[in-house]
N, C-alpha and C positions, 0 to 999 in steps of 0.2 A: 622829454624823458620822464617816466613813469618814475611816482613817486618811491622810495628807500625804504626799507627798515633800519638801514646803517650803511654809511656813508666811512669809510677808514679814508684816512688822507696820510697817507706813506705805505710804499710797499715792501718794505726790509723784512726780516727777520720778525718783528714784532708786529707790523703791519699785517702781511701777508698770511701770517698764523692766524688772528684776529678775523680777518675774514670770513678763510677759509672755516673754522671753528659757527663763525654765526650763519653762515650757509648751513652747512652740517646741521642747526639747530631749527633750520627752516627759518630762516629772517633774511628778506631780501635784501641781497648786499653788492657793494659796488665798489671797490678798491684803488685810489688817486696814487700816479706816483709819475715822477717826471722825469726817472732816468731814462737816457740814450745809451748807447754802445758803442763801442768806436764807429761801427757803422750806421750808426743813426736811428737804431730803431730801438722805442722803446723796450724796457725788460723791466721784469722786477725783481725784488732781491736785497733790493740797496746796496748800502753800502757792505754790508756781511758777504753780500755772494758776489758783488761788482769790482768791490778793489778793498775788502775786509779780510775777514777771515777767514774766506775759501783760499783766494787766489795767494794770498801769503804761506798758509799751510802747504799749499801746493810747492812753494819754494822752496820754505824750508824740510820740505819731505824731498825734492830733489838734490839741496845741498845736502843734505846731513847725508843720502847714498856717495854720494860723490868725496866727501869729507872720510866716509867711512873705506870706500877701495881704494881711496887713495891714502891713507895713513893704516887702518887696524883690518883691512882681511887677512894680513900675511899670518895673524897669530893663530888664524881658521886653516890655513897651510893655502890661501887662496893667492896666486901670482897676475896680478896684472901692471903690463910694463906700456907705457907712455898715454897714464888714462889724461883723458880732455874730458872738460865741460862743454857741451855747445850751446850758450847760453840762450840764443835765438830760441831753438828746439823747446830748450826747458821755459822758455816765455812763451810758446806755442801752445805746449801742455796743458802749460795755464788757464790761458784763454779757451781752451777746449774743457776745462771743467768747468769754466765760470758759464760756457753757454749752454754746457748738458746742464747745470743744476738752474740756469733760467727759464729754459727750455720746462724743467720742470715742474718748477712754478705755475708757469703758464696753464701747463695742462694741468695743473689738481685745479685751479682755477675753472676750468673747464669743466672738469667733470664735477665738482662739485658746486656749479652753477652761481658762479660769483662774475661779477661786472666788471673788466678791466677798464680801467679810464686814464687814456696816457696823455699825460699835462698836470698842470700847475691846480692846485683845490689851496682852498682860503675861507677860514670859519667866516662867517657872518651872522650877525646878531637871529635870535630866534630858531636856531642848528639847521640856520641855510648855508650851504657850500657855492660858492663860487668857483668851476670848474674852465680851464683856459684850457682847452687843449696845445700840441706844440705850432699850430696853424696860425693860432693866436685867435680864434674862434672860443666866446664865453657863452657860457650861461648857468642859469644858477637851478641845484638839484636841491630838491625836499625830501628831507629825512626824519624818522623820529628820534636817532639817534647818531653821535660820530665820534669816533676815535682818530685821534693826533696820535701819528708816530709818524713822526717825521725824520726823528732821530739824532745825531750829531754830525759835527763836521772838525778838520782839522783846527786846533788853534794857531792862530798867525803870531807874531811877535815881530812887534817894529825892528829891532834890531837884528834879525834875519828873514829882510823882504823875501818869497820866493821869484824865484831867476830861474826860468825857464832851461832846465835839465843840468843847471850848477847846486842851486838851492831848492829841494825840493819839500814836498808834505810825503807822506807814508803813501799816496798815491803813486804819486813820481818815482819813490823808491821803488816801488814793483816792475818796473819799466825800462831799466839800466840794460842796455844792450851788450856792457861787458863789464868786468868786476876794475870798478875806480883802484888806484893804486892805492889813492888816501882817502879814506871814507870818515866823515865825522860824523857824529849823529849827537844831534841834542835833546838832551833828555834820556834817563835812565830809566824807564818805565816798560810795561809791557810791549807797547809798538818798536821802542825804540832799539831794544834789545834782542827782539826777534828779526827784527831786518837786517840791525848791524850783527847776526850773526847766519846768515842767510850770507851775505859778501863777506864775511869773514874768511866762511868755510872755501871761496871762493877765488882766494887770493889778497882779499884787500887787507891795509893795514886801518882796522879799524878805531877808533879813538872817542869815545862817547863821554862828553863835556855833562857832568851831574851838577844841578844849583845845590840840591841836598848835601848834607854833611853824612846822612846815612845810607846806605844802600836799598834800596828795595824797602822804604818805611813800612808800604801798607803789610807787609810780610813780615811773620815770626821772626825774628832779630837772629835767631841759628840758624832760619835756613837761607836767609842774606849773605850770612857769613859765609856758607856754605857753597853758593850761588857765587857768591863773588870769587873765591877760590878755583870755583871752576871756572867761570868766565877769563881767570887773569892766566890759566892753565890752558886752553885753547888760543892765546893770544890777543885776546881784546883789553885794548888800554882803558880803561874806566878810573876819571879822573873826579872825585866829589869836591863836592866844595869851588867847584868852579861855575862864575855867574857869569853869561854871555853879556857882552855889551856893545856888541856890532859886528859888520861883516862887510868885507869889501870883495867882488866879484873883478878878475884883473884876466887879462887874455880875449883871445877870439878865437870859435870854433873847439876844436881837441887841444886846446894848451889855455884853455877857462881853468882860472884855479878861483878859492874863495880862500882871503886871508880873516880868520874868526879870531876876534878880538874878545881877552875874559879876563876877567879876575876872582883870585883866587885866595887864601892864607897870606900867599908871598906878594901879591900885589898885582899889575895890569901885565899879564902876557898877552901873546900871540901866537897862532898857530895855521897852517896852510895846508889846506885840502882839495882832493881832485871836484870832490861831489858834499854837499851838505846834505843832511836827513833831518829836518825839525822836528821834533816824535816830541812834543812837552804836554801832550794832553789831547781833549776833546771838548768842544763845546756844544750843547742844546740846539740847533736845530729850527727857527722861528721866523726865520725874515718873508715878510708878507705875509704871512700864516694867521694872523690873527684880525680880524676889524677891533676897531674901534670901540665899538660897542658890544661887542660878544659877548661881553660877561667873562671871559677865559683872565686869570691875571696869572703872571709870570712872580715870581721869586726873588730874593734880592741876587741871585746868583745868576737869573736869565734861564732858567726853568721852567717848565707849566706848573702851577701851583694844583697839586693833588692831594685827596686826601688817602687810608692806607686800600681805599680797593680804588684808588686809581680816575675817582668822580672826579673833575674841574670845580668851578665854582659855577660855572652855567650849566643848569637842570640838561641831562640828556646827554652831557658831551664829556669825553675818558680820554685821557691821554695817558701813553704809557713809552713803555723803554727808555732810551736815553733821553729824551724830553722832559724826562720828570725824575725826583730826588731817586738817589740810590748807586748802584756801580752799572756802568757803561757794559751791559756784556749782551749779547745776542738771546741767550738762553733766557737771561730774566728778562728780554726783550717777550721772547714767545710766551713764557707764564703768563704772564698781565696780561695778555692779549685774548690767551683762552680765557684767562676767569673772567675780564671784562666782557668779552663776547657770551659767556656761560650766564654770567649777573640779568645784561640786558633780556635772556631768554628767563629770567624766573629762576637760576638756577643758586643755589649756594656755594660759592667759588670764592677759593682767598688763595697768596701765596704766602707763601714761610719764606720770609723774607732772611729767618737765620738760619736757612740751609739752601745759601746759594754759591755756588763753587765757583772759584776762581783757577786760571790756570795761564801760566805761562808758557807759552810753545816752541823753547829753546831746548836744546840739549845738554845737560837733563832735564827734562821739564819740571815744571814747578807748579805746585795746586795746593790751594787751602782753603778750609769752610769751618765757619765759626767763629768763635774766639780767638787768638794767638795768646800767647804766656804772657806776653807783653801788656797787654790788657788784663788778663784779668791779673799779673800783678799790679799791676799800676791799681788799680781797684779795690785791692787788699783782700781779693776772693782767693777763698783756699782750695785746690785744686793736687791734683795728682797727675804725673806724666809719664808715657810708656813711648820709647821710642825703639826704632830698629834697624839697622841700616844693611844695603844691598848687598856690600861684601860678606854677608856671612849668610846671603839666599843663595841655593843653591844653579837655581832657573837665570839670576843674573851673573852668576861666576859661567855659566855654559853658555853665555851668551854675551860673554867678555862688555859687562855694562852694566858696573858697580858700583859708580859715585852715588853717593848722595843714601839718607835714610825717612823712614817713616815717621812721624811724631803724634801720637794721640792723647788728647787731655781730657780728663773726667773731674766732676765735683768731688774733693774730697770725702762729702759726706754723702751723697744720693749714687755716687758714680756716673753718674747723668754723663753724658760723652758731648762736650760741649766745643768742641771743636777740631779739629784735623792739617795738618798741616804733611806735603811729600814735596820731597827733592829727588828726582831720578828717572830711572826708565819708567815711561805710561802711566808718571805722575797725575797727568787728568783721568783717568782710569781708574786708579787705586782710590782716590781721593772720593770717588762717587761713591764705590762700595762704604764709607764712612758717615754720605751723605743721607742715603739711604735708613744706615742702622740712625742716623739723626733724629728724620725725619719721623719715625716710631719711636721716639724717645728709649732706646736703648743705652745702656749701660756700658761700660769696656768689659766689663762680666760677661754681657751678653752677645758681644762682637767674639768677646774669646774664646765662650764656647761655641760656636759657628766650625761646624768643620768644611777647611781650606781646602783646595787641590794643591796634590806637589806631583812634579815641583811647577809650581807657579813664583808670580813676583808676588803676589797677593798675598804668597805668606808673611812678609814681612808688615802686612795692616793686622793680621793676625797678630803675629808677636808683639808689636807692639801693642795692642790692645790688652795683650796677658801681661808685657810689662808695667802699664798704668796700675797695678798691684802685685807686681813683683813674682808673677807667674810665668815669665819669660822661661820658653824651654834653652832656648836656642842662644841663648847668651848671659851673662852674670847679672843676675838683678841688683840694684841700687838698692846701698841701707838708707835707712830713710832716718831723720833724726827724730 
């Protein structure tokens, strides 16, 4: 095989961007990745378009229709009398998105003249790759340059081995052929919350086991509270303060239950579920991945050690997304992937690392970028805060979907808009428009005079952004001491 200009070894979200981007730049490239499909043929995508973020969004976009005509069309005057889920169908859906958007991978691949290579790649000293396809056939490609995105995987925890369709990872969760009566999910984080509220809406009685004492730490402490209100308002049990410490698998066939053993404040319970969900995080990405001698070193955490655009410590070689320091998200997967692929071509490319958005994919959705209040008081920085909430937009009252409010905070003294934080409807939506006015260094002055459409939800980033100085049309402004 003809020598590379770049050599990417993972094909997800940050990989496949990375590529595609250094083709575009005219740098011969060739793109390693070793998923299968249930039918055995390679795809790429990763884990975002394989069993991530596509295929869960997909579910939760099928529950929340199903959750919605079956509870709140009547107040639309809408009647429907003995609605079903057919859960099969909506796991058919799924898999019918997850291979239109492989499918289209494949071809930007194509047309924009990138090398697929389906199998196992492995750095080796000198930025040689060692490529296995799935035949078990090697040999090793020459590049002048490669990027690792390899990505992450689920964390395991010895005290809930996974048990094949009782205890499962966020994979498994996608895959339930009918809604578990008794759903546990471990961990309170964004996987774990989005799925147990996917079988929530679904019928199951869900019960999600938090080691944390707070809810939603990495989140504004108000809109946790908030979050959590609604969560305990749809019916999901969310218990904190409780540490797993074993799990016994009891039954055969449809009568398998798991007895989850925790403790808590009051001391060692137990509790008994149809199906487990472990949702306690993500790990890096690395087994066999690296020689020996490659020069690449890992982290005390089990990281690729990067510096901020993303170099290794081996001349030539980039790792990026979740392989390397920062937040596990798809998006900051693809940034790093252009700038690196942009750097390698001559070009000057960096990412803003503090205007990267987060977003939870529950109902109401939850998104934030920036600072939170929590930090910068813990910090002792002086700041200003303009919030707003849906009940008094007029777009979510017409649209009966009004939990939850806006929060925007600016430097007391520069107004500088230094973070954002939403709870509610197309909370990842609104939370961008904020991202944006960041990214230019705007002001709440300058977000508020922006003129909004009405009625939109958007006006509520609006208002809030005129409340961070008390210019709030549309609600009382706060005296300020």
């Amino acid at each position: 095989m003809d020598k590379f200009d770049v050599i990417v070894i993972g094909g997800g979200p940050g990989g496949y961007v990375a590529a595609i981007r250094a083709a575009q730049l005219g740098l011969k490239t060739a793109c390693i990745d070793k998923w299968l499909n249930a039918d055995g043929k390679g795809v790429f995508g990763g884990t975002c378009l394989n069993v991530g973020c596509i295929p869960s969004k997909a579910l939760l976009d099928s529950s929340y229709k199903y959750e919605e005509a079956k509870h709140n069309y009547d107040i639309h005057g809408i009647s429907i009398k003995d609605i079903k889920m057919d859960v099969p169908a909506m796991l058919s859906r799924k898999e019918t998105i997850v291979k239109n958007l492989t499918q289209g991978v494949a071809g930007l691949f194509k047309a924009n003249g990138v090398t697929p290579l389906e199998g196992f790649g492995k750095l080796l000293a000198g930025k040689k790759v060692e490529f296995t396809n799935h035949a078990g056939k090697t040999e090793i490609l020459e590049t002048e340059n490669v990027i690792i995105a390899t990505g992450s995987v689920p964390v395991e925890i010895p005290p809930a081995p996974l048990t094949e369709g009782v205890i499962v990872d966020s994979s498994g969760a996608l895959e339930f052929t009918e809604a578990p009566k008794r759903l546990g999910v471990i961990g309170a984080g964004v996987i774990g919350l989005e799925l147990g509220s996917v079988w929530n809406r679904l019928g199951s009685e869900v019960t999600v086991l938090e080691a944390q004492d707070k809810f939603l730490h990495l989140v504004d402490s108000q809109i946790g509270k908030e979050a959590a209100k609604q969560f305990k308002n749809q019916g999901m049990n969310i218990m904190l303060g409780a540490r797993l410490t074993g799990t016994e698998v009891k039954g055969k066939g449809k009568k398998q239950e798991v007895i989850v053993s925790y403790t808590d404040s009051e001391g060692d319970k137990t509790i008994t579920f149809d199906k487990l969900i472990v949702a306690v995080g993500r790990r890096p990405y690395t087994e066999n991945l690296l020689s020996g001698d490659c020069g690449v070193n890992l982290d005390e955490r089990g990281f690729i050690f990067v510096n901020s655009r993303c170099a290794t410590d081996a001349p030539g070689v980039y790792a990026i997304g979740d392989v390397v320091r920062g937040p596990m998200l798809a998006h900051k997967s693809s940034e790093e992937g252009v700038m690196v692929a942009e750097r390698i071509a001559g070009h000057k490319a960096q990412v803003n690392y503090d205007c990267i958005p987060s977003v939870i994919y529950t109902h109401p959705e939850i998104a934030w970028v920036g600072k939170s209040e929590d930090e910068l008081k813990a910090a002792g920085d002086k700041y200003n805060v303009g919030t707003f909430p849906f009940a008094a937009v007029g777009r979510a009252m017409a649209a009966n979907d009004t939990a939850g409010f806006v929060k925007i905070i600016a430097d007391a003294e520069t107004d500088t808009i230094l973070g954002a934080s939403v709870i509610g409807p197309s909370a990842g939506d609104l939370v961008q428009q904020v991202v944006i006015a960041m990214e230019f260094g705007s002001s709440a002055e300058d977000l508020g005079m922006m003129v909004f459409s009405h009625p939109t939800l958007s006006e509520a980033v609006h208002e809030a952004a005129l409340g961070v100085n008390n210019h709030a049309i549309h609600k009382q402004n706060r005296k300020r001491k």
